[in-house]
N, C-alpha and C positions, 0 to 999 in steps of 0.2 A: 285121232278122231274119238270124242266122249262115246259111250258104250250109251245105245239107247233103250228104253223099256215104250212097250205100249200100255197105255192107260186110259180110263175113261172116265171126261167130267161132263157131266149132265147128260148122259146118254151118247156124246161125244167122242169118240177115239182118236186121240193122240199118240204123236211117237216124241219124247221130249229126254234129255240127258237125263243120266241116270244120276241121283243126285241133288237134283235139281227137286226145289219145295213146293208144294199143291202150288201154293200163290204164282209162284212162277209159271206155274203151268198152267191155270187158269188165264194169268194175262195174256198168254202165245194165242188163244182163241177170243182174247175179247170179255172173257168172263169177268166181272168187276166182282173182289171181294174189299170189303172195308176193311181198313187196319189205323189203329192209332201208334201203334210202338213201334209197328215196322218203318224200316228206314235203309235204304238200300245207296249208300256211296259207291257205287262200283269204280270210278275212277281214282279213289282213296283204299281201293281193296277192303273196305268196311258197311259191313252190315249187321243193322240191329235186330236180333234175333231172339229179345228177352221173352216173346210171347206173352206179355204182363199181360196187358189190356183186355185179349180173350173176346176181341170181336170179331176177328175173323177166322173164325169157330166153322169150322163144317164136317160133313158126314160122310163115314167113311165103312163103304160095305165090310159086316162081319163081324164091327165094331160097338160095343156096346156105349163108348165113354165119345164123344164130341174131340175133332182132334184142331189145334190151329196153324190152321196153314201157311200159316209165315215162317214155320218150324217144324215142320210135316214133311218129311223126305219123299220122293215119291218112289214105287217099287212095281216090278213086272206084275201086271193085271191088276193092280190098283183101280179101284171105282169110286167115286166119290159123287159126292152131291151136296153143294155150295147153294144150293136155294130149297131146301128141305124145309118144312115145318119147324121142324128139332131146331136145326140150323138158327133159322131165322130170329126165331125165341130165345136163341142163349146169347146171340148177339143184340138182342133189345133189352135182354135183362143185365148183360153185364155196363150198358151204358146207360140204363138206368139207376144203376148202383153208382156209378159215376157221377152220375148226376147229383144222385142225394148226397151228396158229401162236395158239392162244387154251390159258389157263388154264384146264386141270381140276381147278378149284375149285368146282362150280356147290352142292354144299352150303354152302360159305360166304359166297356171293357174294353180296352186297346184294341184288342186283336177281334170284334165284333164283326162279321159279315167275312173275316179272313182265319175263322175257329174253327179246328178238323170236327173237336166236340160237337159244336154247335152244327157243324152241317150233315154231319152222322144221325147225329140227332132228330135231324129235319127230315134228312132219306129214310130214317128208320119209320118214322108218323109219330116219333114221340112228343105227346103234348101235355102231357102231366108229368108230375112227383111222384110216385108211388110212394117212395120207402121215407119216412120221415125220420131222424136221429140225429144223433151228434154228428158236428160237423168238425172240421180242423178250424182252429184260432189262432195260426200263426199271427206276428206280426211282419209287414210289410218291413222290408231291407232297401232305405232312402240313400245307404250310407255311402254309394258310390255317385258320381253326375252321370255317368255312362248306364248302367245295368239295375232295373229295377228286378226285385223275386220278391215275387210273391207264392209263397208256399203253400196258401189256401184253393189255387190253382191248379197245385200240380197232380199227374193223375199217374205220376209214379212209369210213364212210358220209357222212359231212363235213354230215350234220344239226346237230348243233353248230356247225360251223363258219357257217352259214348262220344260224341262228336269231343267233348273234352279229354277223355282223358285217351281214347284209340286213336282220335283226327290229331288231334291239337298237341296230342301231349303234355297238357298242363299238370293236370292230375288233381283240381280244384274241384269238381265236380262225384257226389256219391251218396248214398241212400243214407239218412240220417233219422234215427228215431228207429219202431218196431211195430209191426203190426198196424195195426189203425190209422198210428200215429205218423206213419212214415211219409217221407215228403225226400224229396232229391233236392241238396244244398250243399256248401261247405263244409267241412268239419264242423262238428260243434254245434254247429247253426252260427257259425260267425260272420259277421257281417261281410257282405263281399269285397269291401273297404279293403278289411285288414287281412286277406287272403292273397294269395298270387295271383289273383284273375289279371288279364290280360287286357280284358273290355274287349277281346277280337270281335264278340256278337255272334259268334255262330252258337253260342247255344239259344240266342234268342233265333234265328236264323229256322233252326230244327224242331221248337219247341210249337207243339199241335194245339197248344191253350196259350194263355198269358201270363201263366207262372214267371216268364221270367220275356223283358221288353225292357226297348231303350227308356232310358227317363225321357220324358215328351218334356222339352222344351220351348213349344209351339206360342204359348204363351208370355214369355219372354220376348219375343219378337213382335207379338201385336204391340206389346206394350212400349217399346220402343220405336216402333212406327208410330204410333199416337203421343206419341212425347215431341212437342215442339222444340225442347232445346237439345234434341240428338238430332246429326247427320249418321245416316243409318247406311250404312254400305256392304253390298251384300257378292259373294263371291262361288262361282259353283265345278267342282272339282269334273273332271274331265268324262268320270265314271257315269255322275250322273244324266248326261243326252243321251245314252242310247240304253237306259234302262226304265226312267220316270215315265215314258210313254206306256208301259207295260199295266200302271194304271188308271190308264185313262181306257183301256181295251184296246193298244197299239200292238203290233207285233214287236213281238222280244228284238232286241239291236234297231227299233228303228231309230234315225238319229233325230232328235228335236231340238237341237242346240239355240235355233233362231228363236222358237216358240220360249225357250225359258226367260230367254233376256226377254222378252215382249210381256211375261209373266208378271216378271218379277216387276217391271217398270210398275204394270196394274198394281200392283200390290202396295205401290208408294214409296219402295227405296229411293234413296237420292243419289245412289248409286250402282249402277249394274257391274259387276267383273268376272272375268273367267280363273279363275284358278292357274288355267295353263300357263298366263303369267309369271304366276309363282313354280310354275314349273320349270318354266324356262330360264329362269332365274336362279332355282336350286340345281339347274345343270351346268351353268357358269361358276357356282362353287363347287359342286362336287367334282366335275369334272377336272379343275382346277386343284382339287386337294388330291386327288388320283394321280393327274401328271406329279405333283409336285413330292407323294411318297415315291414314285416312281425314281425317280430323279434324283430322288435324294432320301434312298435306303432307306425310307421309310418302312411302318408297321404295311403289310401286307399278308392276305389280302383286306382290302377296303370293302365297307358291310354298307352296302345303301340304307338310309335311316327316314326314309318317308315315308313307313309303317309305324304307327306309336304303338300296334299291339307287339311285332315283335320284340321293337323296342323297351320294353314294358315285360318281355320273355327272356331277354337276356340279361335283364338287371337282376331278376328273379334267380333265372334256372343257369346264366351261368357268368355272376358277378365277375370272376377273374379276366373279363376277355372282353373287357371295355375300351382297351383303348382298340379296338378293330374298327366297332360300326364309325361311318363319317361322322363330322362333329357338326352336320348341317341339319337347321331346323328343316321340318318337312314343309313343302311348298306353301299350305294355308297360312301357316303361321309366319313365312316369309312374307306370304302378302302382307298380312296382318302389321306385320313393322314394317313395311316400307310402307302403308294406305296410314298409320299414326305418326309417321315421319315424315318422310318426301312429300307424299302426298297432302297431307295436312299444309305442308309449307305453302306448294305451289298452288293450293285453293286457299290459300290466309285462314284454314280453321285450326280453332282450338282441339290441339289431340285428345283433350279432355273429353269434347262433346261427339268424338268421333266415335262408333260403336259399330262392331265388323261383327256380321254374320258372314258364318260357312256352310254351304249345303253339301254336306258328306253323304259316299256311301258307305259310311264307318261309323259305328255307334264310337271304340275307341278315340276318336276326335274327340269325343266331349268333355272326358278324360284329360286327354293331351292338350287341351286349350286352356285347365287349370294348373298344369304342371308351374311352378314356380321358378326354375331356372330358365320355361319359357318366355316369361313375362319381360319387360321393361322397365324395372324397378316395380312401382305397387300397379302397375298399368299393366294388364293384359292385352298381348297382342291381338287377339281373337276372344270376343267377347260372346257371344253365342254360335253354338253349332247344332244344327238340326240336321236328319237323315231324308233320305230320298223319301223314305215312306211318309215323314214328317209331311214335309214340304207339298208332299199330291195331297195330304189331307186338309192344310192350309188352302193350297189352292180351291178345294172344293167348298170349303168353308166360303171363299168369298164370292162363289160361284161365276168362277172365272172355266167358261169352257175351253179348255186344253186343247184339244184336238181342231178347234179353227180357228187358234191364234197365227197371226201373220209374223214371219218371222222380221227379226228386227238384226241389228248387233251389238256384241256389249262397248261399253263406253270406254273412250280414248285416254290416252295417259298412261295406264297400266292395264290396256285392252287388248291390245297386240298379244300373237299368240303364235306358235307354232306347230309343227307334226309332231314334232319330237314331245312336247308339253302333253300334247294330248294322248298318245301313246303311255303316259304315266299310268292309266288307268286299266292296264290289263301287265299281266306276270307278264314281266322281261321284258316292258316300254322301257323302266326306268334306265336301266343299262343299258337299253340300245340307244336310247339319248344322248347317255352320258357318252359311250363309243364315237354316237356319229361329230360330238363336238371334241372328245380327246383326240381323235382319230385325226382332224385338220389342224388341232394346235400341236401336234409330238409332230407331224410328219411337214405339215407348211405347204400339202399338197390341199383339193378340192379334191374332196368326195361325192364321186358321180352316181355309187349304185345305192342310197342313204337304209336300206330293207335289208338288214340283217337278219332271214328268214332262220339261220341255225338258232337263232335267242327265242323261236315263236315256239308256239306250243302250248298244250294242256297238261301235258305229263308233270308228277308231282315234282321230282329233279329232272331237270338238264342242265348238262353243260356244252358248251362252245370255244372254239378256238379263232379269235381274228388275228390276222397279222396287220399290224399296226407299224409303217414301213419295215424295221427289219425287225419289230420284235412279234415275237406270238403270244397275244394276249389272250391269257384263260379263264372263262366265266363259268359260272356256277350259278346257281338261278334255282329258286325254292319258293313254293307257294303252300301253303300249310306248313303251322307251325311243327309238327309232326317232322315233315322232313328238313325244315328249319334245323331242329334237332340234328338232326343227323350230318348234314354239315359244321354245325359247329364241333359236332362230336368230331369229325373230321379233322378239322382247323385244331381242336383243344390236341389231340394226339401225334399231329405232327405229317398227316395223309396227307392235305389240303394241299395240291396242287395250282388252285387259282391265282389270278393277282385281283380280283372281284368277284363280288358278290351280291346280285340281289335276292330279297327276300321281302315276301309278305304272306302276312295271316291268311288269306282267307284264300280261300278256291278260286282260282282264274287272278287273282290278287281284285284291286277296288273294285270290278264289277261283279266279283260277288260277295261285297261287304255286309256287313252285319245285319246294316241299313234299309240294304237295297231291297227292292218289293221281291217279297218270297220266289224264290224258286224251286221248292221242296224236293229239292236235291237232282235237279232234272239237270243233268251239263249241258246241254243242247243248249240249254237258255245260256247259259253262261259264255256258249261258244259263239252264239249270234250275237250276245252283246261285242263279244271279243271280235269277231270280225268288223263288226262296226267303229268300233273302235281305230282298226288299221283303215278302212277306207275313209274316212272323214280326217288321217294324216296322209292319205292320197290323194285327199280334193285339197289341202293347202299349198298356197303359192311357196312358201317359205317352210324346211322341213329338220332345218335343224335351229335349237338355240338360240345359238353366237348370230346366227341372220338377227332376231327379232330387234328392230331399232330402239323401239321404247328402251328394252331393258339395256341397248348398248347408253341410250342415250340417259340413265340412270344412273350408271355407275361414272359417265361424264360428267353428270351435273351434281353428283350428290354421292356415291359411294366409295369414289376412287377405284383403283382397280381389284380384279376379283380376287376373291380371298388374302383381302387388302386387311389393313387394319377396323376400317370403319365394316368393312362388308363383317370381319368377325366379330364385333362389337355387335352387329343387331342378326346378322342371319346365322349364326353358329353358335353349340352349346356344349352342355357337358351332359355324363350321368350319372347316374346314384346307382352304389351297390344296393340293391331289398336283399330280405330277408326272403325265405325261399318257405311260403307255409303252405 
């Protein structure tokens, strides 16, 4: 048991671990102090602790100097006081200084109405400029489709800079310039093009300004809907129903799957689809290239590849160890070539004038839909991708009220869907997928209990063990690339006991993508999307794969069989060793 100290905030006495920082101890009673730097991952064992920002400044009996409680340890008879004059004052003036050196743009700004600045700001009563001088003139970084920086924004809180290089382990993210001039970026200030960035999003994810936000795509898409000679079809990844209600004032995981398809219909695609399609789709190949190393001494273990930020980690951080992840596009972009192929056929359109939007909670997609070896000769499979947050601000744009649409379904042909598809959207769906369909083609039995509760979980690694008739199949399962890391590090040294592997970027994996509407680092949220996620593959009739007819009745009329020749022609790829900067 932690050793405890008594201490007093606002005349208040506590008993709280010894150790443990003002901030901490103010929260246990309710006390609200303001912080911009702070950043508390407890479930990543990471907390940002740089005390830059100096706003959440309080007084400390005995004490001449203002101390900040985010970094303030606390100690036996400690006294403090968090709404002092002094206090109050040093945290108006240091976000005042803030200010005069930040863009008065907050009308146009991405992140307006959802800015820590801006609402610190507000709670403080700050209504003027005080301090007039120079300002930072970076230039704005276009150079990715994924991540815009804007370094005229940043206010030096070094949350990004932590979520990258302590979360992520990338190590792309660090203080560049001196004094005045400093701003957190790349080395160099080089463009985030030509860096290792990942596109994962989580440092836009953490990021309390709009230094750094997805490229808005938003516009692309009107434009495309207003184009007469496009057939505009639009497709939405699993993740997103039980997080886009979040802004509309929904509770976190409620599921809206009916309401999107009814959405998007208002919005004038001429096509509505679920993604899980394409998921159930990429579990008849992967699962199919699983048995088939299996069987035949293959490379082992197998790296599920329907994350393009890890994807995009391992070419980088560890080029030698490509032939591991599966050679299968990631579900979107699955759709993406069967809706400009099959589908195009069996509606008589020209795949020319076909143009697929994706609704991700993955800024990375935006990225991964330019990739080149993904493409169809000069024809991209996936021509636009927007993010969850994207997509609620369209919606509002066309003032379509979310909260009392009727729900509908998405549309037939490639509409069909199942549990397993939808389970894509949370760490260790994808592998339980792929299980519950390996699991009936190795053994030739029927799978009765389809809930592989040892693959569920929040913890950053787990592993599991199924017997899959007589053999024991070993999984491994990683969500941040951090521990990413550490199973490859595994696997490179020769430890790597699994015969699979999932992995994805972000926290909880899709539902807490890049994209997805802020949860400033709250897991709660992430865990209610996640459970919603498994009850809405509770309420399906059908809960593996190989059931979904569409996709059985695809590879009958048009792909041949799975991880056939024609299925590797359009759903499977390759990768590129990068350079690792």
């Amino acid at each position: 048991m932690s050793e405890m100290v008594k201490i007093k905030i606002n005349d208040t006495e506590i008993e709280v671990a010894k150790g443990s920082t003002v901030l901490e101890a103010a929260e246990k009673i309710g006390v609200h102090i303001p912080t911009l730097c702070h950043m508390n991952l407890g479930d990543f064992g990471i907390v940002n602790r740089t005390a830059s920002c100096r706003v959440c400044m309080v007084e400390v009996e005995g004490r001449a100097a203002l101390a900040p409680s985010c970094a303030e340890k606390v100690y036996e008879g400690m006294v403090i006081r968090t709404d002092s004059i002094r206090a109050i004052n040093a945290r108006r003036m240091a976000v005042e200084l803030l200010l005069s050196n930040h863009p008065n743009e907050c009308f146009t700004c991405a992140k307006n109405l959802d800015c820590d600045l801006q609402k610190i700001a507000a709670d403080l009563g700050i209504r003027e400029i005080k301090w007039e001088g120079e300002k930072l003139d970076y230039h704005k970084d276009y150079s990715s489709d994924a991540i815009l920086k804007d370094p005229n924004k940043c206010i030096m809180c070094r949350r990004c800079e932590t979520m990258c290089n302590d979360v992520q382990t990338c190590g792309i993210l660090s203080a560049v310039g001196r004094g005045f001039d400093t701003f957190v970026g790349p080395a160099f200030n080089m463009d985030m093009a030509d860096s290792s960035c990942t596109y994962c999003g989580q440092c836009v994810a953490v990021c309390p300004t709009a230094a750094l936000t997805e490229v808005n795509h938003t516009s692309k898409v009107w434009r495309a809907l207003n184009d007469p000679s496009k057939h505009v079809i639009v497709q939405v990844a699993p993740a997103i129903r039980v997080a886009i209600g979040e802004m509309f004032g929904m509770e976190p995981g409620t599921i809206v799957t009916g309401k999107l398809a009814t959405a998007l219909r208002r919005m004038g695609f001429d096509g509505v689809f679920d993604t899980d399609f394409g998921a159930d789709l990429t579990i008849f190949e992967e699962a199919s290239e699983l048995v088939h190393r299996i069987e035949h001494n293959g490379t082992l273990p197998i790296l599920t590849s329907c994350c393009p930020a890890w994807v995009k980690f391992i070419e980088h951080q560890f080029p030698d160890m490509l032939d591991i992840p599966s050679s299968c596009k990631s579900p979107h972009i699955m759709f993406g070539a069967i809706a400009k192929t099959y589908y195009a056929k069996k509606k008589n359109i020209d795949p020319e004038s076909i143009e697929v939007v994706s609704i991700m909670p993955c800024i990375a997609k935006k990225a991964e839909a330019d990739r080149p070896e993904l493409a169809k000769g000069d024809e991209e499979n996936v021509d636009i991708v927007v993010t969850t947050r994207e997509l609620s601000t369209m919606l509002k744009e066309a003032g379509i009220d979310f909260t009392k649409l009727p729900d509908s379904d998405f549309d037939r042909m490639m509409g069909e869907s199942t549990g397993a598809g939808v389970i894509f959207g949370t760490t260790g769906g994808v592998i339980e997928a792929a299980v519950r369909t390996a699991y009936e083609w190795i053994t030739g039995e029927e799978l009765e209990n389809v809930e592989f509760t040892q693959l569920r979980g929040i913890e950053g690694i787990r592993e599991a063990s199924v017997m899959v008739g007589d053999m024991e199949l070993n999984i491994g399962i990683a969500h941040g690339l951090g521990n990413a890391r550490q199973l490859l590090e595994d696997i490179k040294s020769g430890k790597s006991k699994y015969h699979a592997i999932e992995i994805m970027a972000c926290p909880g994996g899709c539902i807490g993508g890049g994209g997805q509407p802020y949860h400033h680092g709250d897991m709660e949220i992430i865990k209610k999307r996640q459970e919603a996620i498994y009850n809405e593959d509770r309420n399906k009739v059908k809960r593996k794969s190989h059931e979904n007819e569409e996709v059985l009745k695809l590879y009958e009329e048009f792909l041949g069989k799975p991880y056939g020749k024609k299925a590797h022609e359009l759903l499977h790829t390759h990768y590129e060793a990068k350079e690792k900067i």
